[in-house]
C-alpha positions in Angstrom: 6.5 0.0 -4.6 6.5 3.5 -5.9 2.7 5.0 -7.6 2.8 7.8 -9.7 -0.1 9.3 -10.2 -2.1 5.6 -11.5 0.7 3.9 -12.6 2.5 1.4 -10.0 6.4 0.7 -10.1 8.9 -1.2 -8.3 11.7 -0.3 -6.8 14.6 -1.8 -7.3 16.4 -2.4 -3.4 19.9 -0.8 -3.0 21.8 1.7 -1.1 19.4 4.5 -2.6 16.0 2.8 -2.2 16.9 2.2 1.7 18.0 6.2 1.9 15.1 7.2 0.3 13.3 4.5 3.1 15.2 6.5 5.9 14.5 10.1 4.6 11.0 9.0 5.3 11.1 7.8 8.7 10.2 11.4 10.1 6.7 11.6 7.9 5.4 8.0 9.1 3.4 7.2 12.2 3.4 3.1 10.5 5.8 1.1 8.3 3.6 1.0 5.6 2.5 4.8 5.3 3.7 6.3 2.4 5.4 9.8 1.5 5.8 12.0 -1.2 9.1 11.8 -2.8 10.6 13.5 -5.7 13.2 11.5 -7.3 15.7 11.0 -10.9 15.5 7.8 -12.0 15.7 4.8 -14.1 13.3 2.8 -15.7 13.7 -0.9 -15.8 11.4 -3.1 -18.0 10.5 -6.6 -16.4 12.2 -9.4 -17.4 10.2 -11.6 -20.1 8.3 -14.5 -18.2 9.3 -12.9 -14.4 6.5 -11.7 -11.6 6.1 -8.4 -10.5 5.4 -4.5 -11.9 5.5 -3.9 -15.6 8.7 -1.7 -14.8 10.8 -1.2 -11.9 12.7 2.2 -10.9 16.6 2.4 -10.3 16.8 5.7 -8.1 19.2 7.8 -9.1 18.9 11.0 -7.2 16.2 12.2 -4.4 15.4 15.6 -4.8 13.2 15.9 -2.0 10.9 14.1 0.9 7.4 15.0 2.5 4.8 14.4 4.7 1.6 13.0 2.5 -1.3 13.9 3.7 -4.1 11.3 2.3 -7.9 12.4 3.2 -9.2 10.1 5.7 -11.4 7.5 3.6 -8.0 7.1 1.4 -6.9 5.2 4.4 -7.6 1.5 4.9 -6.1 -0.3 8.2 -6.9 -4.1 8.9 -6.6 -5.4 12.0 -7.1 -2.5 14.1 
């Protein structure tokens, strides 16, 4: 899943999606913590009568990684 800004993609999985996944390790203390990433893409409307995001992203390039840094009631954890 990629969010920009309040819209919500999906990603589609390939050799990009898991280097982008990689790049990230460093900025993550859990699995599910996101980053910010900067990226070229394509968009990728849903199929007609499939689940799932209104569009998915084809990454093309990544431009960059960070560290995000979410303020401390953006933060929900359940079962800790």
């Amino acid at each position: 899943m990629m969010q920009v800004g309040n819209s919500v993609f999906g990603v589609v999985i390939d050799d990009k999606m898991h280097e982008l996944y990689d790049m990230g390790k460093p900025y993550r203390q859990e699995p599910t913590d996101g980053i910010l990433a900067e990226v070229r893409g394509k968009l990728i409307p849903k199929p007609e009568g499939k689940e799932g995001w209104p569009f998915n992203v084809e990454i093309k390039e990544i431009i960059n990684v960070k560290k995000l840094n979410p303020t401390q009631n953006e933060i929900v954890k359940i079962g800790k």
